[in-house]
C-alpha positions in Angstrom: -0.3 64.6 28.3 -3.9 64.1 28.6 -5.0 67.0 29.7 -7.2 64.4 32.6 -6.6 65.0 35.9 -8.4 62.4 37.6 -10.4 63.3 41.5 -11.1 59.8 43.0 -11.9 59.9 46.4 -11.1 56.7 49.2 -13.6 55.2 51.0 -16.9 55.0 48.8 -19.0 51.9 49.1 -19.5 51.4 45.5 -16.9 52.5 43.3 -18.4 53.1 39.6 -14.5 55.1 38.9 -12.6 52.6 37.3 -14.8 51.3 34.8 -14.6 47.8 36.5 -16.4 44.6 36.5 -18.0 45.2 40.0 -19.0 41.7 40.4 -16.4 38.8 39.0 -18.2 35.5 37.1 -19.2 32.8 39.5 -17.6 30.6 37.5 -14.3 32.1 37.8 -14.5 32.5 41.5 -14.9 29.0 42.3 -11.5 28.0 40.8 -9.6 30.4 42.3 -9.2 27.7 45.3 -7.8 25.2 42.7 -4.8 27.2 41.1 -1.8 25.0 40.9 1.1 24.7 43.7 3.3 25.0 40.2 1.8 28.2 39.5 3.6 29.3 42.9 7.3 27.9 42.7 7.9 28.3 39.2 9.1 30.8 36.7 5.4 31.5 34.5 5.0 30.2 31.1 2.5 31.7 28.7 2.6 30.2 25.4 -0.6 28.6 26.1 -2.1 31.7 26.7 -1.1 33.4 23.5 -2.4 30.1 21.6 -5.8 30.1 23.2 -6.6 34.0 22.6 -4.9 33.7 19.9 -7.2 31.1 18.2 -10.8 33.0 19.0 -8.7 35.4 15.8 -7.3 32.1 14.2 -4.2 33.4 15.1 -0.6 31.6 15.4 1.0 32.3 18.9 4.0 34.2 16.6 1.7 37.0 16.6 0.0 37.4 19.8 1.7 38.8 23.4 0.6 38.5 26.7 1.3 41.3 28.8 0.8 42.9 32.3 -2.5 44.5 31.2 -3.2 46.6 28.4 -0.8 49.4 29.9 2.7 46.8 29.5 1.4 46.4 26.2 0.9 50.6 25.1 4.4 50.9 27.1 6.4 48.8 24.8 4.6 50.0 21.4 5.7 53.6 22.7 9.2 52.5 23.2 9.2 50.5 20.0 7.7 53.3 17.5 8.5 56.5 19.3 12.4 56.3 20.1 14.3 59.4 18.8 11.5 62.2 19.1 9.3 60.2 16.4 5.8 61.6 17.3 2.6 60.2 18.4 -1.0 61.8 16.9 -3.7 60.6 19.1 -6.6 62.7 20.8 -7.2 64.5 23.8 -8.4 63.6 26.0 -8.3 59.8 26.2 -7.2 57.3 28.1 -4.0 59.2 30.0 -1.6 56.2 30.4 -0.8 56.4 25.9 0.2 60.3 25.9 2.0 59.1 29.5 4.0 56.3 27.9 4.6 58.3 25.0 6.2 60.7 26.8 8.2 58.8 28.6 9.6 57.0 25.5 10.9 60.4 24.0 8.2 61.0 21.8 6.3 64.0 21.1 2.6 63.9 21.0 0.6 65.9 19.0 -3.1 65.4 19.9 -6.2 66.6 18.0 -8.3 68.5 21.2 -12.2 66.6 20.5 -14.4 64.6 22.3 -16.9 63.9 19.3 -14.6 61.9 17.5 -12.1 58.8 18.7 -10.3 59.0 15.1 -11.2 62.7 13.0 -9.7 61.2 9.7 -9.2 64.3 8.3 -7.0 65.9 11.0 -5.6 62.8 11.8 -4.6 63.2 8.4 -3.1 66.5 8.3 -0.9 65.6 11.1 1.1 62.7 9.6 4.6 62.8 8.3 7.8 61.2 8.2 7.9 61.8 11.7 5.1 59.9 12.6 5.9 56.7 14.7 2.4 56.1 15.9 -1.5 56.7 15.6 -3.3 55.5 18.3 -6.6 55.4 18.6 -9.0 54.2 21.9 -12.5 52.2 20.6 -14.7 52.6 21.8 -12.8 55.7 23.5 -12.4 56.6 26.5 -13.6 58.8 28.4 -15.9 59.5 25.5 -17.4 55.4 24.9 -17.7 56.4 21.6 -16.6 54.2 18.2 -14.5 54.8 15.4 -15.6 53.0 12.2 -13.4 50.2 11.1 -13.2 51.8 7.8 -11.8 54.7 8.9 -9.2 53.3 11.0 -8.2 51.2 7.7 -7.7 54.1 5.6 -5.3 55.8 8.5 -3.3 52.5 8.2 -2.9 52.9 4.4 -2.2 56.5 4.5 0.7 56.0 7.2 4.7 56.5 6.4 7.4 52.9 6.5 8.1 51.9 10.1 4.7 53.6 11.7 1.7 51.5 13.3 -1.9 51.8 13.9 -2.3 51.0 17.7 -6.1 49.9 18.0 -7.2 50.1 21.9 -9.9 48.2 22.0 -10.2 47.4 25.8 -14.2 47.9 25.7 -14.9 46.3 22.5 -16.8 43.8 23.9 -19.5 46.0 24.8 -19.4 47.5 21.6 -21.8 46.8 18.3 -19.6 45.5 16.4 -15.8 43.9 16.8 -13.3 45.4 14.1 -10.3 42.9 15.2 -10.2 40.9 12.1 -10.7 43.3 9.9 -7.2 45.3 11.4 -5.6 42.3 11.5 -5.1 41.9 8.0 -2.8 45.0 8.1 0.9 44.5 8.1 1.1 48.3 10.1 -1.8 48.1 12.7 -1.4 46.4 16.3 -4.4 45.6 18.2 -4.6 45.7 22.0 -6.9 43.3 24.2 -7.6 43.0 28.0 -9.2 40.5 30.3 -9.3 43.0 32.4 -12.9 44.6 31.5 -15.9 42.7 30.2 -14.1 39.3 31.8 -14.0 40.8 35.1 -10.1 40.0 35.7 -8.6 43.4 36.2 -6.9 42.2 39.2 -5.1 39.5 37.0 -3.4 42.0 34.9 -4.1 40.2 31.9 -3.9 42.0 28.1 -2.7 41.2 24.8 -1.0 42.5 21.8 -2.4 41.0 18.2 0.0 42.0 14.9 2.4 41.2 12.4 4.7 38.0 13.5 7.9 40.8 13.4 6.4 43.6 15.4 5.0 41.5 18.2 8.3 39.7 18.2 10.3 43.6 18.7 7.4 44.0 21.1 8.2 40.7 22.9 12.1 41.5 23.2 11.3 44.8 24.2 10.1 44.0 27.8 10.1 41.9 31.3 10.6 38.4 30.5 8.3 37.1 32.8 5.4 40.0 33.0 2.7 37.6 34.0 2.1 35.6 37.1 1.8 32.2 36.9 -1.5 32.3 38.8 -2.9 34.8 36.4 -1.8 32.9 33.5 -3.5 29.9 34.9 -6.3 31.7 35.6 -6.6 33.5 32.6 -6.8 30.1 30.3 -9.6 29.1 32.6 -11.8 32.1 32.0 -10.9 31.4 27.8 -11.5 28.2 27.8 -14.7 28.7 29.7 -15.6 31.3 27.0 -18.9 33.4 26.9 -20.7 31.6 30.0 -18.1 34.6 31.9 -18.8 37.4 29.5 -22.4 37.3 27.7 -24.5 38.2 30.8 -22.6 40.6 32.2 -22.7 42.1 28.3 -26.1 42.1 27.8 -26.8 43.2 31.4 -24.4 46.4 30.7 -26.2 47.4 27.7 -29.6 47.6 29.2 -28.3 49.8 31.9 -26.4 52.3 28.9 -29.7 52.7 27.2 -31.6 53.3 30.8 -28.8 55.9 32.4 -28.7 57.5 29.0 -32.4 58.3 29.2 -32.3 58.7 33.3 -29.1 61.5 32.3 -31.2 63.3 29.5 -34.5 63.3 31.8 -32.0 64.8 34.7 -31.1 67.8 31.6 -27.6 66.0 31.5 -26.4 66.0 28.0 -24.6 62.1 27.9 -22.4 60.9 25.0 -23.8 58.3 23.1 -21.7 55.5 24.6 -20.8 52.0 23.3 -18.6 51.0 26.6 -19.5 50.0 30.1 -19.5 53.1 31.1 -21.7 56.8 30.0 -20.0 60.3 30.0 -22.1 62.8 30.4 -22.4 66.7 30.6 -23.7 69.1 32.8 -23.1 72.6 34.4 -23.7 70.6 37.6 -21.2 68.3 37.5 -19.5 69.2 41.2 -22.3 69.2 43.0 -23.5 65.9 41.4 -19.9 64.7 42.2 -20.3 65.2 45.8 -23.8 64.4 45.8 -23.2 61.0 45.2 -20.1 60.7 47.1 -22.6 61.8 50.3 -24.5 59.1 49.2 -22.0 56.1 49.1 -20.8 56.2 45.0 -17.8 56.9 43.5 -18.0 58.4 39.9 -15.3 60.2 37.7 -15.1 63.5 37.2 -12.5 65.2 35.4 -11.4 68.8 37.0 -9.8 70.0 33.7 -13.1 69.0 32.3 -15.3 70.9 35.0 -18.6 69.9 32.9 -18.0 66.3 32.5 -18.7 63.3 35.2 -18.4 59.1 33.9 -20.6 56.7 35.3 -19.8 52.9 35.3 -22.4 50.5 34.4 -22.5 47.8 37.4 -24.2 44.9 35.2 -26.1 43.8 38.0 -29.7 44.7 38.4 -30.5 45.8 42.3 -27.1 47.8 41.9 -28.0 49.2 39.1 -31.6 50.8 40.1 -29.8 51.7 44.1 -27.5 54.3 41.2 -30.3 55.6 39.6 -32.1 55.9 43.1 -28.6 58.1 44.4 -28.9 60.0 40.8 -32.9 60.9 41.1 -31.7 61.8 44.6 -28.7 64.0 44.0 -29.8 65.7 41.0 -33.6 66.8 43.3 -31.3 68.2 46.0 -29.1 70.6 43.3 -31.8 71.4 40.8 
């Protein structure tokens, strides 16, 4: 497992926890009145779907899956590549729900303990074998919101043994400085997971995405629910694509401001944060319980990870007044427990 165990309290007014799009597009909230009866009395259908992600990657729909979230699609690449005890190298911590499913599928996970590094090529490495089933790596990582070069995941994919994949994560890539999905894409052993479910705002749809190889997205697609999407959620989901960056690129932009501005409120505060390239900063600091509470007195929800006693993660709200009522709570907390 993980190694995360995760403290998030009920009840705050602003929940900065989940690393969620606080405030959904406009534009998407306006057509939620205007979702088809069909979507309602019929079983869904989501070939259109995989067509329209799938072209943004001039992609056939043969090689693109839409599941329930990001999590259906990490469930059935564990149960696809890990069956028999085949093992799974990934790092710890990151994001629970891969060692989880891993697990679960009978595999064994061997994971490289680091925070400074999403994808340590050299360990990474080290650890593979003919047991291998899977890599996966989570970019930009979390909890960490730190990148791993494209280049480097490349050379993992060539270095791994017949039968294993690549699983890229790349939930948060979005908010990221660079996009490294058509690069991996030209590999016959790496699988790329998407999601709607962050920089879109849709988290509540359920909405992610497998990109690979026509075969293994084909194993992946027989190797779940038939219908793991609602229809609304489809329909919904080919509105917000078809709409395109009018939902994302504000909210974007707005997020990276904020990094660069809690980064510096953090370091001023004698935090130590992580050089982030997500929606959300991790930071460091002997503090970290009280600040925890602190801000919990004061209406916010953060993360905090009692394994990790040091650590708290705050999530970028991408909204302006929001944004400077956090860093008022932060100046605030950290006064009261210097």
């Amino acid at each position: 497992m993980s190694g995360l165990t995760v403290a998030a309290p009920p009840g705050e007014r602003l929940r900065l926890d989940h690393n969620e799009r606080l405030f959904p597009a406009p534009e998407l909230v306006r057509l939620l009145s205007r979702v088809p009866e069909s979507a309602l009395a019929r079983y869904p259908e989501a070939a259109g779907l995989e067509e329209s992600f799938g072209a943004a990657w001039d992609l056939d729909a043969g090689r693109v899956l839409a599941t329930a979230g990001a999590d259906d699609a990490i469930d059935r690449v564990c149960r696809r590549y890990l069956t028999g005890g085949r093992e799974l190298i990934t790092v710890n911590p990151t994001f629970e729900m891969i060692p989880a499913f891993a697990s679960l599928a009978g595999g064994r996970v061997r994971a490289i303990r680091t925070l400074d590094d999403p994808a340590p090529l050299a360990r990474t490495l080290d650890l593979l074998s003919e047991r291998t089933g899977l890599v996966a790596v989570v970019s930009p990582h979390n909890p960490s919101g730190q990148v791993a070069p494209a280049r480097r995941l490349l050379e993992i994919s060539d270095r791994l043994p017949d039968d294993a994949v690549l699983l890229a994560d790349l939930a948060y890539v979005e908010f990221a400085d660079r996009d490294p999905t058509p690069e991996l894409l030209r590999r016959d052993n790496v699988l790329v997971v998407r999601t709607l479910s962050k920089a879109w705002g849709l988290a509540g749809l359920r909405v992610g995405f497998v990109l690979g190889p026509r075969a293994a997205v084909a194993d992946l697609r027989a190797g779940g629910a038939p219908f793991p999407l609602s229809a609304p959620s489809i329909w919904l989901a080919e509105q917000a694509l078809a709409l395109g960056d009018p939902v994302t690129s504000t909210y974007v932009a707005a997020v990276r401001r904020e990094r660069e501005r809690l980064v510096s409120a953090l370091r001023a505060s004698g935090a130590e944060p992580f050089e982030s390239q997500a929606n959300f900063v991790l930071a460091s600091t002997d503090r970290a319980a009280a600040l925890y509470r602190g801000v919990r007195q004061r209406g916010i929800a953060i993360r905090r990870y009692p394994n990790l006693p040091d650590l708290v993660r705050i999530t970028l709200p991408g909204d302006e007044a929001t944004f400077c009522h956090l860093l008022r709570v932060l100046d605030t907390t950290f006064g009261h427990i210097s």
